[in-house]
LOBAGU-65874 format. One line per 5 residues: for each residue x, y, z of C-alpha. Coordinates in pm, whole numbers. Layout:
N
X/Y/Z; ...
END
This chain:
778
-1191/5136/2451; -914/5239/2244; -716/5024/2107; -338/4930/2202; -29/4892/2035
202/4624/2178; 508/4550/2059; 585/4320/2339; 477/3943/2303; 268/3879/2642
-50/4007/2750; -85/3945/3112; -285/3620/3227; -596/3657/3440; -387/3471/3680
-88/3264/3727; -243/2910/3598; -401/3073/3259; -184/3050/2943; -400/3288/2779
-180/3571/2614; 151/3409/2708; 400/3243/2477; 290/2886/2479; 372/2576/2179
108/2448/2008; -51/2127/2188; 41/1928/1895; 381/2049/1875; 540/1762/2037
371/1488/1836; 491/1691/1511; 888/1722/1652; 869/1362/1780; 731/1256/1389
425/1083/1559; 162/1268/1429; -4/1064/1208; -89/1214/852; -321/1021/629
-30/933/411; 90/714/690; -177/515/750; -142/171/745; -481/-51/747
-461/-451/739; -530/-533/296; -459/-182/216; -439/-117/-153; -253/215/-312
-441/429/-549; -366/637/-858; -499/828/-1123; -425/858/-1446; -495/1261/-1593
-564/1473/-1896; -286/1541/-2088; -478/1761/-2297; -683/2084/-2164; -978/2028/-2361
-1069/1683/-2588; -1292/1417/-2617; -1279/1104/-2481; -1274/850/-2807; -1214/510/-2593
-1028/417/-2366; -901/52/-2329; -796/-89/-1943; -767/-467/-2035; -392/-497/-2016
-398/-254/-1657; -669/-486/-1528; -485/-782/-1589; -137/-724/-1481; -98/-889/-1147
-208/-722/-820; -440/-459/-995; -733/-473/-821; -934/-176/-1001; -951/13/-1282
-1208/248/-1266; -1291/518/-1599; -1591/723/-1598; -1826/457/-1698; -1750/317/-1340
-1803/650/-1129; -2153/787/-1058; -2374/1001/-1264; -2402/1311/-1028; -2164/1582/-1098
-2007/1750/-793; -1927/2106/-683; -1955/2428/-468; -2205/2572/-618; -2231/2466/-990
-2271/2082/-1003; -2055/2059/-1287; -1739/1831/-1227; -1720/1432/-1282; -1570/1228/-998
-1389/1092/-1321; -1436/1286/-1674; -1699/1149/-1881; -1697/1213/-2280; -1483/1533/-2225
-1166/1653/-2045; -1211/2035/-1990; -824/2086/-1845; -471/1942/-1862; -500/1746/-1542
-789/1609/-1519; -874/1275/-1360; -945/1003/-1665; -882/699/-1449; -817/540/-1159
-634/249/-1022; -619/59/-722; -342/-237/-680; -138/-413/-447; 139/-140/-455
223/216/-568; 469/98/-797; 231/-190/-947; -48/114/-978; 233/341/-1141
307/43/-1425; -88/15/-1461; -170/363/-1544; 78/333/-1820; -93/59/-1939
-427/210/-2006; -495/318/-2355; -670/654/-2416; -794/786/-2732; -833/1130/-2798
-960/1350/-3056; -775/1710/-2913; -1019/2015/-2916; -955/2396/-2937; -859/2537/-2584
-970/2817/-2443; -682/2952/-2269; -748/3315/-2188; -1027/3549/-2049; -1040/3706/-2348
-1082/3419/-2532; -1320/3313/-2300; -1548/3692/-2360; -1525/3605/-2730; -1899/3621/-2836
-1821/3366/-3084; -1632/3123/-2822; -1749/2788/-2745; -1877/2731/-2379; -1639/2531/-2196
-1967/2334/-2071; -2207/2322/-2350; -2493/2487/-2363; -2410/2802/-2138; -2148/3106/-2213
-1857/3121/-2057; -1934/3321/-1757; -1921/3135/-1407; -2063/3430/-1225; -2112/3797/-1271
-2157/4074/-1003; -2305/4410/-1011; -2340/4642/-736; -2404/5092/-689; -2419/5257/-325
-2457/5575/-324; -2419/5815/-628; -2085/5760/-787; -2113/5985/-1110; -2153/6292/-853
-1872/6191/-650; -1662/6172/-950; -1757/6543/-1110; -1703/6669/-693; -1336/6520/-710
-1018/6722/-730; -863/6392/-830; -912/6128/-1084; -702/5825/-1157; -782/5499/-1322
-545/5234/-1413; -561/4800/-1427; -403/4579/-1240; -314/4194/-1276; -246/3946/-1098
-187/3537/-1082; -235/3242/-963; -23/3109/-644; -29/2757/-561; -93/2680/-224
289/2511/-154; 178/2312/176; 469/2096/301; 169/1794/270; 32/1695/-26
-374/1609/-84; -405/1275/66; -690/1013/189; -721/667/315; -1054/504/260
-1218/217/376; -1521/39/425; -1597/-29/801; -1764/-350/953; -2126/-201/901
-2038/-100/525; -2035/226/600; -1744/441/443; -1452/583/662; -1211/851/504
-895/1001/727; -791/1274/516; -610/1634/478; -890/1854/508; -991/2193/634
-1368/2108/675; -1452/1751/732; -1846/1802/745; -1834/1972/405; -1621/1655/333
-1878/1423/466; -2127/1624/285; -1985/1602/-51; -1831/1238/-29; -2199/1145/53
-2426/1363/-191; -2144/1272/-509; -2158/887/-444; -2490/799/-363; -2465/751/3
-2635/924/327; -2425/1136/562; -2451/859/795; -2339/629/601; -2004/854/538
-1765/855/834; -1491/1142/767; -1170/1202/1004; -918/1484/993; -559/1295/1005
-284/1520/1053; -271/1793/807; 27/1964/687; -46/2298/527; -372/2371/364
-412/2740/315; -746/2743/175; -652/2440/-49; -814/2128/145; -1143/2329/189
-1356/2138/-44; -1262/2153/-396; -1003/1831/-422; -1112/1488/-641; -892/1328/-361
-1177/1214/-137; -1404/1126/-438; -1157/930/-592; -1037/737/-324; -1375/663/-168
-1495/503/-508; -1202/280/-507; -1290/186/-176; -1638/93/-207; -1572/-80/-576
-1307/-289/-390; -1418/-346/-86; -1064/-264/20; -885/-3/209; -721/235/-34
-446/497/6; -422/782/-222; -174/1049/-169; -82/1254/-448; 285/1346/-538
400/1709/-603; 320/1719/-939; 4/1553/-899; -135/1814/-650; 25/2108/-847
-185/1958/-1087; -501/1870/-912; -500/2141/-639; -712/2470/-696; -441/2794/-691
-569/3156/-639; -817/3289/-854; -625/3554/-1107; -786/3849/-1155; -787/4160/-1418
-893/4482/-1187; -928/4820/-1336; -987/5092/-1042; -1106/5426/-1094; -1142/5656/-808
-1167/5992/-742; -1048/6168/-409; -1072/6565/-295; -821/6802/-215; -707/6645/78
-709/6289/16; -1068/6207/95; -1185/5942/-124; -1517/6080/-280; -1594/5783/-503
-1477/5458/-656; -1530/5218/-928; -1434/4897/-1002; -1430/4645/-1273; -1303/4256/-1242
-1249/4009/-1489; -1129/3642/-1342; -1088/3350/-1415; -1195/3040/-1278; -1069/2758/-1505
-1308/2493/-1625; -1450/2424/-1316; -1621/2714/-1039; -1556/2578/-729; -1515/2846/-480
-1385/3072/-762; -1676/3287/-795; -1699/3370/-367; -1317/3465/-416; -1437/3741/-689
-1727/3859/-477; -1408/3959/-201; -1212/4099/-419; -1551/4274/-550; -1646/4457/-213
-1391/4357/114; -1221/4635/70; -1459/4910/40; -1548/4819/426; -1195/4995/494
-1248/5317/417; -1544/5559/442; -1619/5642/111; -2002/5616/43; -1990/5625/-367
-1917/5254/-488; -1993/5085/-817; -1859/4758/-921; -1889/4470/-1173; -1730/4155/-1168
-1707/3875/-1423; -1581/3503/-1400; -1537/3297/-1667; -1459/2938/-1769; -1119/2868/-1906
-998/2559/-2025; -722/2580/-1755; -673/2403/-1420; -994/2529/-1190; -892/2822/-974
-1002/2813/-613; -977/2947/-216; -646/3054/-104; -518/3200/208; -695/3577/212
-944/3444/-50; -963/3750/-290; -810/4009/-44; -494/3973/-189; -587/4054/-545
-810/4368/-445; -557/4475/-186; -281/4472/-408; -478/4716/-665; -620/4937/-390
-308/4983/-195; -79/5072/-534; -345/5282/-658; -371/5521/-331; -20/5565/-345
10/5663/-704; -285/5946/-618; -106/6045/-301; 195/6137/-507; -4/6296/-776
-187/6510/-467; 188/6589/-255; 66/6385/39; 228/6101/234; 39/5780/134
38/5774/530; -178/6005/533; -405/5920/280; -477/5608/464; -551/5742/814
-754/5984/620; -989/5726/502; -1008/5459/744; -1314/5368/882; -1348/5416/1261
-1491/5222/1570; -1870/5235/1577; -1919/5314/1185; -2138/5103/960; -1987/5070/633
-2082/5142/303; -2200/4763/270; -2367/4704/596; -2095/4611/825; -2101/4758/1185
-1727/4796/1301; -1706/4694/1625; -1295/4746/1695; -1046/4841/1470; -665/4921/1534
-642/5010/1139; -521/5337/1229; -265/5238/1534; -129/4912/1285; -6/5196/1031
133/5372/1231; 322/5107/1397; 469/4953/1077; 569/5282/923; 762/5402/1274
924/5028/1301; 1065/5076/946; 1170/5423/970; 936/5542/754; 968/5948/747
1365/5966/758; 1419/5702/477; 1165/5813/226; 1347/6181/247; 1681/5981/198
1602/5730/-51; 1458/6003/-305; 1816/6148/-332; 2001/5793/-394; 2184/5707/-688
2350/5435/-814; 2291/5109/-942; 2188/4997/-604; 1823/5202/-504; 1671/5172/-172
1280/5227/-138; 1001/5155/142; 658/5126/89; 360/5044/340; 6/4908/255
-314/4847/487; -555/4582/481; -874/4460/615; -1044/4070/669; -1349/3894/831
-1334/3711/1182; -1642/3454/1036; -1833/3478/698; -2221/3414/701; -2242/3399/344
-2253/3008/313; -2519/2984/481; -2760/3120/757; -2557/2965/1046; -2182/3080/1112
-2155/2949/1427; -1963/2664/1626; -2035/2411/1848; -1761/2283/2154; -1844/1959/2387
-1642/1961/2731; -1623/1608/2831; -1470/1586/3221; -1348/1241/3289; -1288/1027/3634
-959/1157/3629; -1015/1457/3617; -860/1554/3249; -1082/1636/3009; -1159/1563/2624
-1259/1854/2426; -1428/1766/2102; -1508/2030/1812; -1553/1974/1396; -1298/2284/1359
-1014/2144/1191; -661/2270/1281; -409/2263/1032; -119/2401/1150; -278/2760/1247
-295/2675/1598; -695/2621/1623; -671/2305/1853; -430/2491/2086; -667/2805/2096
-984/2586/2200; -772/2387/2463; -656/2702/2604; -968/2874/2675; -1146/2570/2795
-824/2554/3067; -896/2914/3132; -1229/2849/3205; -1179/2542/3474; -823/2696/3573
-643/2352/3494; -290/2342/3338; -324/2272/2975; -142/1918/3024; -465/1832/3178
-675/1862/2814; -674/1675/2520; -835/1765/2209; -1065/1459/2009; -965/1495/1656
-1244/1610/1433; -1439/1288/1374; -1806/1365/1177; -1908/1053/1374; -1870/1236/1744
-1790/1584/1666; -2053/1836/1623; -2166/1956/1289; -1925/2243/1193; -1830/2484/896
-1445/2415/917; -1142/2614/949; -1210/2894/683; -1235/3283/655; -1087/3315/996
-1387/3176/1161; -1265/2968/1411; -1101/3176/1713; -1414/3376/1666; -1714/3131/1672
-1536/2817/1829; -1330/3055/2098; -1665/3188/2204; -1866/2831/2221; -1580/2708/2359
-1653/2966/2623; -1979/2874/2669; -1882/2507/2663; -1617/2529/2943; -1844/2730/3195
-2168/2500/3168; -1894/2250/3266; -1778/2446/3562; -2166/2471/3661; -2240/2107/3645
-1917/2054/3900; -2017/2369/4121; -2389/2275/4122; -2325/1904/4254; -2086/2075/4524
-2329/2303/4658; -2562/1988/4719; -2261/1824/4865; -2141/2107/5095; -2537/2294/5137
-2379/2595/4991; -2547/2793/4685; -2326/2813/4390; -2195/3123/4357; -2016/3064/4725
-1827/2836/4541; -1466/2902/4354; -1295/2678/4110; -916/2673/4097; -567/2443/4059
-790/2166/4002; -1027/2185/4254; -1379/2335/4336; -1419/2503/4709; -1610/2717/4940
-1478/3068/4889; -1533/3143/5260; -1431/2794/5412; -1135/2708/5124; -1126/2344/5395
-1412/2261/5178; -1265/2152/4855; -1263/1850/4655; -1055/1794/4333; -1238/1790/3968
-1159/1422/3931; -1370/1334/4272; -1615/1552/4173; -1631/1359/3840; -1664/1014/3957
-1959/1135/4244; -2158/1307/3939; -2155/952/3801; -2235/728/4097; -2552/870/4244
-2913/889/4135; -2986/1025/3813; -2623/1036/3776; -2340/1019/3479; -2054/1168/3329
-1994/1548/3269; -2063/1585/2921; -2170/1979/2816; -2213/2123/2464; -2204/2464/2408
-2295/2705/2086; -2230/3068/1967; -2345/3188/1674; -2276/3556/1591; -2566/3819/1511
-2439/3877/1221; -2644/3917/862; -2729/3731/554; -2604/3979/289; -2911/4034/37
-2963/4037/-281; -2759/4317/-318; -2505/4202/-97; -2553/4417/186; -2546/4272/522
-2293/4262/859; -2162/3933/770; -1878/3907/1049; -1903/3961/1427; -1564/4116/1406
-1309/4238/1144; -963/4240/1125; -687/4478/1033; -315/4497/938; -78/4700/805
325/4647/680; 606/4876/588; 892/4743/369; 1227/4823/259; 1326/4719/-60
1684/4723/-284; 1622/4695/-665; 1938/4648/-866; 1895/4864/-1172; 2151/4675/-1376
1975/4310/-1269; 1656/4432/-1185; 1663/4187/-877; 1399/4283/-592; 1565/4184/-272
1346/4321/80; 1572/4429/364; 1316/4507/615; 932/4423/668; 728/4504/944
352/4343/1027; 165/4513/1266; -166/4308/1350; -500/4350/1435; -606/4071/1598
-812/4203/1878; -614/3986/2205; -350/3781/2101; -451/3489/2295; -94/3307/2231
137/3554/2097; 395/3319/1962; 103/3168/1740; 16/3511/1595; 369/3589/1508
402/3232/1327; 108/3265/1147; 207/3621/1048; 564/3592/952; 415/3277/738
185/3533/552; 434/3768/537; 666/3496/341; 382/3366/115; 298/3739/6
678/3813/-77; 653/3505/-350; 346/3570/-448; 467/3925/-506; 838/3862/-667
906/3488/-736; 598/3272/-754; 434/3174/-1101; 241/2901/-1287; 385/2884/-1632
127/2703/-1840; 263/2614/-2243; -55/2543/-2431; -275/2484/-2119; 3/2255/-2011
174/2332/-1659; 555/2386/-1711; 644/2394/-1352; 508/2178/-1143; 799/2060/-876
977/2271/-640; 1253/2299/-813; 1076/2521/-1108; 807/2645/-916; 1020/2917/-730
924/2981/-339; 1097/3193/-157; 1345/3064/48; 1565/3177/342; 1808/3382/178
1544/3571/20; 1356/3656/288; 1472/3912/592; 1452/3912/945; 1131/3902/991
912/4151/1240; 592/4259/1347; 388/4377/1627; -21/4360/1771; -249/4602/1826
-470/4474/2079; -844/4712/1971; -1032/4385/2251; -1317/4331/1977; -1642/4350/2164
-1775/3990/2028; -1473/3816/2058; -1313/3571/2348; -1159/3798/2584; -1159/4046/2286
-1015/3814/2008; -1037/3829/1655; -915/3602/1352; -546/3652/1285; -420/3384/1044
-480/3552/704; -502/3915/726; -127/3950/790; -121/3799/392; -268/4102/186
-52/4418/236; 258/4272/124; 244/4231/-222; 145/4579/-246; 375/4756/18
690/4605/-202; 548/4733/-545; 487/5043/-349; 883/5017/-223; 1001/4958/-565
866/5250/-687; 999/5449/-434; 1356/5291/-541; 1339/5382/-881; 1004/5558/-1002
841/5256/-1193; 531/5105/-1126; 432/4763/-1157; 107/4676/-1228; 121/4297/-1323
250/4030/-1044; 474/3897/-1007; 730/4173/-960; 1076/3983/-1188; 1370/4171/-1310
1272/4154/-1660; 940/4378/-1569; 1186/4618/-1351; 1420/4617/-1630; 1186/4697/-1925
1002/4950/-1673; 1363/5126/-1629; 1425/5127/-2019; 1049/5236/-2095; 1118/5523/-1840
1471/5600/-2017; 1268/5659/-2377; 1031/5855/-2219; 1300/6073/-2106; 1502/6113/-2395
1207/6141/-2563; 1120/6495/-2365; 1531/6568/-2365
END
C-alpha cells in the first residue's frame, strides 16, 4: 500500500464511538489544567524529611576529609550521609563505575559529595554549608583531545580514556570511492543540549510497613528504576517498590542515569524516614545527563547523478566521566542513518572517551540528531557541487518499501519520499530558492530542507522489546488498564486507553489508566526509543480483545449462541441476529464473578516484535517499524548582526496512522522547537570544567518570539506491524531541523556552518572569512 500524505488532522474512525485518528486531549489533560496531578515534588507523607546534596565544586580532586560534625548537630538534621555511609557497589548502564556518593575522588564539577536529610529544606540548605570538605584539586581533563593524549591520565585509574569504540565495513568502500564522480569530506561538531523539562529530577522515598522501600519519582522507566535502586543498595527487586508520579518533561533525561533515586532511597533507609528530594534548576543542570557531543568527519562519494556510491565515517564523543548511556548514543549516530539511503559501501569508527566533565547521556533522538545534522549538510554541499536540487539527491537515495538495508533492517513502510516532498511544496520550495539566490541587502532570505529516519522499538538492550497490557473490567462496567510504560507528557497513557476503548467500543470516559506501579504493573522496558505506541499499542491490542472474548464467551453460555454470533458495541455485548439479546458490560462483569469457577475479568496480553539481536557486528532488524520525517525552513540572516531568525518551518511526519492527530502535532511542533535551540541558541558554557550557565536566564531556550508559526503535516505509509498501521512519532520530528536551518543559512548568504550552535558571531566571522577570500581572488 502506498503511502498517503495528509495534511488534514483526522483520519476517519472505524465508527462513530472510536476516538482513534480524531482530535482528542490527552486523558490526563484535565488533572494537569486543574493542577491536581500529583508530581513527586508534591508529595506530602506524615514525618517527611527534605533532602539535599552537597556537590563537587571541582571537576576532578581528591577527597582529603571531610568533617559533618557541626551539619549533624545543628537542630533538625537528621542525616548526613558522605561516601563512607553509601554502599560499596558502583552503579551504571553498562560500566559499573559511578558512587551513589563519590568515594576518594570527584571525577566532575557536580558531583554528589554529601547528603543531608533534616526537618526542612531550608534547615538542609544551612547544613550543607556546614560540612567541611578538603580537597587537594587535580589536573582536569577537559577536552577529547586531551582525553586521546597517549600520555593522559585515565579519568578512572587503571584503564585509558576510551568508554567505547566502534568499528564497522559493509561492502567494499575503497571501490566505491575510486567508482565516484564525487568526493567530499569535511567535520562536523556539535554540543551538548540540556534536556530543559518544565520538572526538575525529583523522588520521595520511604520505607513501607514491611520495610520494604517505596520511591514515587520522575522517571521514564520505573522497572529499570526498580532494577537499579535494588542492585546499587543491596536490596532484592521485591524489596524495591517504584511508582511513576507525575512527570513533567523528561526527553530521554529520567531514563536511568540520575543519582536522584539513589540518593534519596539511602536517606530513606538510613533514617527510617520519608525523604523528599527534588532538585532545583541548577542542581539538575548540574546533575542531569545532556546530549552526547560529538566530532563527525564524513567522507562520501556519490556518481554522476547523485547516487551515493560509498561513505565513511569517523566519530569522536564524549561522554564525561561517567558512560551511562553515552556510548548507545554513539553507536546511533555510528549507523541510524545509513538505514536511509541505499548505499551498500559503509565504513565507520567511533570513539568515546572519558572527560572530566559532567557525564553526557540519552536525549530526545538519542544520537540522530548529531549524525543527521552532518549527513543532511553534507548532501547538500555535494548537491551544489554536482548542479542538482538537494531534493533530488534525497529521493535519489532513499531506501524504499520492502528493501533490507545495508545493516539488516527490513523496511516495512516508509513515507520518506512523500514527507519531502510535502515539506518542500508547503514552504515553497522551487519558487523561493530561484528568488532568494538573486537577493541583496543586509536582510538575506534562504530555505533549506533535511530528511531523517528513527526506530519504532530498539532490541538492543536486550533480547525482549516487547510490552505487556492487563485489561481489568470491573462491576461497573469501567475498566482499569494497567501497563509499566511510563507517559510523560508524550501522550502514551492516552494512546493505550484509546485502543483498549476501540477494542470494547466504550467511550474513553469509561477507562482509567493504573499508574505504572512495579508492584502491579507488568515488567516493562519504559518509554524510550519510540517503543511504546509500537509494542504497548499492539499488546494493548491483544489485551483488549482477550477481554472482549472472556465477555462474549460467558454470553454465548448465557444466550446458547457460539461466539462469533455475538457483537460488542455502546457498552453492551448482543446477538448479531436477535440485537433483543443484549446485556451491558457491567452485568456481564458481575455474572463472570458470581457463578462457579467464577471471578473478575482480568486479561494480560503481550507483543513482542520479530525483530533481531544485532551481532557482533551490529547487523540485525532491530525495530518492527521505522520512522521518517522531513522539514523545509525559511530562514532571514542579518548580515550586519548575523542574527538567525526562521520565518517558516514545515514537519511532515511519518508516523504510519496518526492515532490522535492533535498528539502528533504537539509532540512535533515540540521537536521542532527543541531542534531550533539546539541549532541557534542553546549552549553549555563550562569555565574550567565549571558550568557558567546553569538557570534559565543564561541558559538561552528559545522562546515565543523566536519561534514561527509553526506547521506540519502526516504521511500515513499504515506500517504493516503496527496498531492499525502505527508507528513511533515523538522523536523523529527532532533531527532534520538543525540541519534544514544551516542548510537555509547557506542558501541566505553562501556560508556554511559546521559547528552548532548556529550564533551571529559564527555567521559574522563566516561573512568576513568569505569577504578575504574574495578580495583575495579580486
Amino acid at each position: 500500500m502506498q503511502p498517503v500524505a495528509k495534511h488534514t488532522t483526522a483520519i476517519a474512525a472505524q465508527d462513530s464511538r472510536s476516538t482513534l485518528g480524531l482530535e482528542i486531549p490527552q486523558v490526563t489533560a484535565r488533572a494537569k489544567v486543574l493542577g491536581r496531578a500529583v508530581y513527586a515534588g508534591d508529595i506530602k507523607l506524615p514525618g517527611m524529611l527534605h533532602g539535599k546534596v552537597l556537590r563537587s565544586p571541582y571537576p576532578h580532586a581528591r577527597i582529603v576529609a571531610i568533617d559533618t560534625a557541626a551539619a549533624r548537630a545543628l537542630p533538625g538534621v537528621k542525616a548526613v550521609l558522605t561516601g563512607d555511609d553509601a554502599p560499596a557497589t558502583l552503579w551504571g548502564v553498562h560500566h559499573k563505575e559511578r558512587a551513589v556518593l563519590a568515594k576518594g575522588l570527584v571525577r566532575y564539577c557536580g558531583e554528589e559529595v554529601a547528603a543531608v536529610a533534616a526537618a526542612s529544606e531550608e534547615i538542609a540548605r544551612d547544613a550543607l554549608d556546614l560540612i567541611q570538605v578538603e580537597y587537594e584539586e587535580l589536573p582536569a581533563i577537559l577536552t577529547t583531545a586531551e582525553a586521546m593524549d597517549e600520555d593522559a591520565p585515565g579519568v578512572h585509574p587503571g584503564r585509558d580514556n576510551i568508554a567505547r569504540e566502534i568499528r564497522f565495513d559493509r561492502g567494499d568502500v575503497d571501490a566505491g570511492f575510486a567508482a565516484a564522480h564525487l568526493i567530499h569530506e569535511a567535520t562536523y561538531t556539535t554540543h551538548s543540549q540540556y534536556p530543559g523539562y518544565m520538572e526538575p529530577m525529583a523522588t520521595v522515598a520511604a520505607l513501607d510497613p514491611d520495610g520494604r522501600l517505596v520511591l514515587w519519582t520522575s522517571t521514564q522507566a520505573v522497572n529499570l528504576v526498580r532494577e537499579q535502586v535494588a542492585a546499587t543498595l543491596g536490596l532484592s527487586v521485591s524489596r524495591v517498590r517504584v511508582v511513576q508520579a507525575t512527570t513533567g518533561g523528561a526527553f530521554g533525561g529520567k531514563i536511568v542515569e540520575d543519582d536522584n533515586q539513589l540518593v534519596a532511597g539511602l536517606l530513606a533507609l538510613r533514617t527510617g524516614s520519608p525523604v523528599r528530594l527534588v532538585n532545583n534548576r541548577l542542581e539538575d543542570f548540574q546533575a542531569c545527563c545532556a546530549s552526547v557531543p560529538e566530532h563527525i568527519t564524513l567522507k562520501i562519494g556519490m556518481d554522476r547523478d547523485g547516487v551515493i556510491v560509498a561513505k565513511q565515517v569517523h566519530i569522536i564523543a564524549e561522554c564525561g566521566a561517567y558512560a551511562g548511556l553515552a556510548g548507545d548514543v554513539m553507536h546511533v549516530s555510528a549507523m541510524r542513518s545509513d538505514n536511509m539511503h541505499r548505499n551498500p559501501n559503509i565504513r565507520s569508527h567511533a570513539t568515546l572517551y572519558y572527560t572530566n566533565n559532567p557525564p553526557r547521556g540519552a536525549f530526545r533522538g538519542f544520537g540522530g540528531t548529531q549524525m543527521l545534522f552532518a549527513l543532511n549538510s553534507h548532501l547538500h554541499t555535494m548537491a551544489e557541487q554536482l548542479g542538482l536540487d538537494p531534493v533530488v539527491v534525497h529521493k535519489r537515495n532513499a531506501v524504499r518499501v520492502g528493501e533490507t538495508t545495508v545493516h539488516g533492517w527490513h523496511i516495512g513502510s516508509t513515507g520518506l519520499v512523500e514527507c519531502i516532498d510535502q515539506a518542500t511544496e508547503a514552504i515553497g520550495w522551487a519558487e523561493k530558492r530561484s528568488r532568494n539566490h538573486q537577493e541583496v541587502g543586509v536582510a538575506r532570505r534562504g530555505v533549506g530542507m533535511a530528511a531523517a529516519m528513527h526506530v519504532s522499538g530498539n532490541r538492543t538492550i536486550g533480547n525482549w522489546d516487547g510490552a505487556t497490557v492487563i485489561v481489568k473490567i470491573n462491576e461497573d462496567g469501567r475498566v482499569f488498564v494497567i501497563s509499566g510504560e511510563c507517559d510523560m507528557g508524550q501522550g502514551a497513557t492516552t494512546m493505550i486507553n484509546q485502543i483498549v476503548a476501540h477494542e470494547l467500543d466504550l467511550p474513553l470516559s469509561d477507562l482509567y489508566a493504573v499508574p505504572p506501579d512495579t508492584d502491579v504493573a507488568p515488567v516493562a522496558v519504559g518509554s524510550l526509543a519510540s517503543r511504546v505506541t509500537m509494542s504497548a499499542g499492539n499488546a494493548a491490542i491483544v489485551a483488549a480483545r482477550k477481554a472482549r472474548d472472556e465477555l462474549f464467551a460467558l454470553a454465548a453460555q448465557r444466550w446458547s449462541v457460539e461466539p462469533n454470533a455475538l457483537a460488542i458495541g455502546g457498552g453492551t455485548v448482543f446477538v448479531v441476529d436477535q440485537p433483543e439479546q443484549r446485556a451491558t458490560v457491567a452485568e456481564l462483569a458481575r455474572l463472570h464473578i458470581w457463578r462457579h469457577g467464577g471471578g473478575g475479568i482480568q486479561v494480560s496480553g503481550s507483543w513482542d516484535p520479530k525483530t533481531v539481536m544485532p551481532d557482533d557486528t551490529l547487523f540485525g532488524n532491530v525495530a518492527a517499524a521505522y520512522s521518517f520525517a522531513a522539514q523545509a525552513v525559511e530562514v532571514e540572516v542579518d548580515t550586519e548582526t548575523g542574527r538567525v531568525t526562521v520565518l517558516d518551518s514545515y514537519v511532515a511526519d511519518d508516523c504510519g496512522k496518526a492515532l490522535n492527530p492533535i498528539a502528533v502535532h504537539g509532540q512535533t511542533n515540540g521537536a521542532t522547537v527543541q531542534a531550533i535551540g539546539w541549532a541557534l541558541y542553546e549552549k553549555l558554557h563550562y569555565e574550567g570544567g565549571r558550568l557558567s550557565n546553569g538557570n534559565f536566564a543564561d541558559y538561552t531556550m528559545p522562546t515565543a518570539d523566536a519561534v514561527p508559526m509553526l506547521r506540519g503535516g502526516f504521511v500515513e505509509s499504515n506500517d504493516p506491524n503496527g496498531p492499525y498501521g502505527a508507528k513511533g512519532a515523538s522523536e523523529t520530528a527532532i533531527l532534520p531541523g538543525a540541519p534544514a536551518i544551516a542548510n537555509a543559512v547557506y542558501d541566505a548568504v553562501g556560508v556554511r556552518i559546521r559547528d552548532l550552535p548556529i550564533t551571529p558571531e559564527k555567521v559574522l566571522a563566516a561573512l568576513q572569512a568569505q569577504k578575504n577570500e574574495g578580495a583575495d581572488h579580486a
